[in-house]
C-alpha positions as CSV (number, residue, x, y, z in Angstrom):
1,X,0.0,0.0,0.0
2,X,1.1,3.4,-0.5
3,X,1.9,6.3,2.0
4,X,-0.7,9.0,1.8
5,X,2.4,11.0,2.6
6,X,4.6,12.5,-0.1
7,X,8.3,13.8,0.9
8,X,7.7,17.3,1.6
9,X,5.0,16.0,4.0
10,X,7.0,13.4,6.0
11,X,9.6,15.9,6.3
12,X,7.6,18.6,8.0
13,X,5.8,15.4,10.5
14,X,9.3,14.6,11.2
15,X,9.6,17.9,12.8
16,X,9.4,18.4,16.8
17,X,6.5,21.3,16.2
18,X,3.6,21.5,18.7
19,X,0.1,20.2,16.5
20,X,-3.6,20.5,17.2
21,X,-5.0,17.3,17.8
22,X,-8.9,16.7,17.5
23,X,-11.1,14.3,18.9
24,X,-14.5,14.4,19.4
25,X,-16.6,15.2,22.6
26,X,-20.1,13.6,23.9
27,X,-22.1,16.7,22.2
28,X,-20.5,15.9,18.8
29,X,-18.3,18.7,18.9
30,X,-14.6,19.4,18.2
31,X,-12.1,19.3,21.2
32,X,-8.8,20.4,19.8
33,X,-5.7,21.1,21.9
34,X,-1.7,21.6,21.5
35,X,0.0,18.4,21.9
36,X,3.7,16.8,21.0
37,X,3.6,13.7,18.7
38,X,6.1,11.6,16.4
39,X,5.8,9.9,13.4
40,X,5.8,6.6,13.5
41,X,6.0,4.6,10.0
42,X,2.8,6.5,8.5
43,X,0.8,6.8,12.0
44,X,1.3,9.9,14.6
45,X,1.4,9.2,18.0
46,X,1.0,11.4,20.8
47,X,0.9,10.3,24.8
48,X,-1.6,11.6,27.0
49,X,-2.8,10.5,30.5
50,X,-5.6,7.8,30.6
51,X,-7.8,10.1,32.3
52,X,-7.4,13.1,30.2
53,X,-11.1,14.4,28.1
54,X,-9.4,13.1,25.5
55,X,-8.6,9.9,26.0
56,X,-12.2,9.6,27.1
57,X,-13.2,11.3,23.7
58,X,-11.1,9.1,22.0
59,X,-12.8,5.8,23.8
60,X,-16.7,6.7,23.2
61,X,-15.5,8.3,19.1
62,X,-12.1,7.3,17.9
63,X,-12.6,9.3,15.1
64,X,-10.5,12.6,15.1
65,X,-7.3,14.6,13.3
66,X,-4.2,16.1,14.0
67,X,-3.1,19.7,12.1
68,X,0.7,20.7,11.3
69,X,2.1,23.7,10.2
70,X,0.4,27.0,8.9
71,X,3.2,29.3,10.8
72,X,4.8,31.2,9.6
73,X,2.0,32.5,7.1
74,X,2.7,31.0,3.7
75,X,4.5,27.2,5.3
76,X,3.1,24.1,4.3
77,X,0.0,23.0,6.8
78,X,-1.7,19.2,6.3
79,X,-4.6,18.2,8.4
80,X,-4.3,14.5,8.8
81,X,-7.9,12.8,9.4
82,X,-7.9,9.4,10.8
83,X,-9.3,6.9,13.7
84,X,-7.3,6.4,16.8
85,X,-6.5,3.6,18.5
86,X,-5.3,3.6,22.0
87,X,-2.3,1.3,23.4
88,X,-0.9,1.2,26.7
89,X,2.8,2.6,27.9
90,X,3.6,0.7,31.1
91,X,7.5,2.0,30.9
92,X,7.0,5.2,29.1
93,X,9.0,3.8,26.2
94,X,6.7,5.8,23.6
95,X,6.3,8.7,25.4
96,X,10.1,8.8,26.5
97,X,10.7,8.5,22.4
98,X,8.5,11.3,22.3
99,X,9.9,13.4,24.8
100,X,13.6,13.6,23.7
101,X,12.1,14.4,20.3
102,X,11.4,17.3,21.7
103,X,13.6,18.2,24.5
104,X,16.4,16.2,24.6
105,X,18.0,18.5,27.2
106,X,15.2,18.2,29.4
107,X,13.4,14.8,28.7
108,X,15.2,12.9,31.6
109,X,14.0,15.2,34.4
110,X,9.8,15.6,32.3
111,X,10.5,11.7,32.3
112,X,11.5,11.3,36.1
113,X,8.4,13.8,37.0
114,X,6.2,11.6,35.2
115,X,7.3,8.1,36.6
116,X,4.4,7.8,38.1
117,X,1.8,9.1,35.8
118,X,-0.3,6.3,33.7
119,X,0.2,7.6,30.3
120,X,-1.7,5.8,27.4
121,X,-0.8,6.1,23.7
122,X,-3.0,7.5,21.1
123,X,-2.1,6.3,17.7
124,X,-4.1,7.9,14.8
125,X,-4.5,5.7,11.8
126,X,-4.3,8.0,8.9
127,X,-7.2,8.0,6.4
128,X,-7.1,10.9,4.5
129,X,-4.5,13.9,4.0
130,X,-5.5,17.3,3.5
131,X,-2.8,19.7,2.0
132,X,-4.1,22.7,3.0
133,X,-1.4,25.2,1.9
């Protein structure tokens, strides 16, 4: 099968940029927030708690998107529509992957902070891909 993801695309979800991820809540309305992820083979992947609205938003509707880019004004921007599927992290090994994407200089003391913390995994399972500059 192919990647729904030309080059230019998987070089700007290869990026460690903040994204909007989407779910949807118990009205049937959008509930978008700023989140870290990583690409993983043509899945994104972001960690959240298990008890977070959306994790719960993900259980009762695992339909939902994740939007890149956009800034600067003019940058390429994909909105990336999808279901999600929720795994567990017992060790953190996802969300440590995740976190020293992003701040390697920081990621062991966030890790040791979160040690306790019973972080899931929400994988989305791309669909369709929106180019939308």
């Amino acid at each position: 099968m192919a990647s729904l993801y030309d080059d230019q695309m998987r070089e700007l979800l290869k990026q460690p940029v903040i994204v909007r991820i989407t779910t949807i809540n118990k009205e049937g309305y959008p509930h978008t927030v700023p989140i870290w992820f990583m690409l993983d083979g043509d899945d994104l992947i972001v960690f959240t708690e298990r008890t977070t609205a959306k994790a719960k938003q993900v259980i009762a509707n695992p339909k939902g998107s994740i939007a890149i880019g956009g800034d600067p004004i003019g940058s390429p921007c994909l909105l990336i529509e999808g279901d999600y599927e929720i795994e567990d992290d017992p060790d953190h090994a996802i969300t440590s992957r995740i976190t020293y994407h992003y701040d390697p200089e920081h990621a062991k003391q966030w890790l040791e902070s979160w040690k306790n913390d019973d972080f899931i995994i929400l994988r989305l399972k791309p669909k369709r891909v929106i180019k939308v500059s």
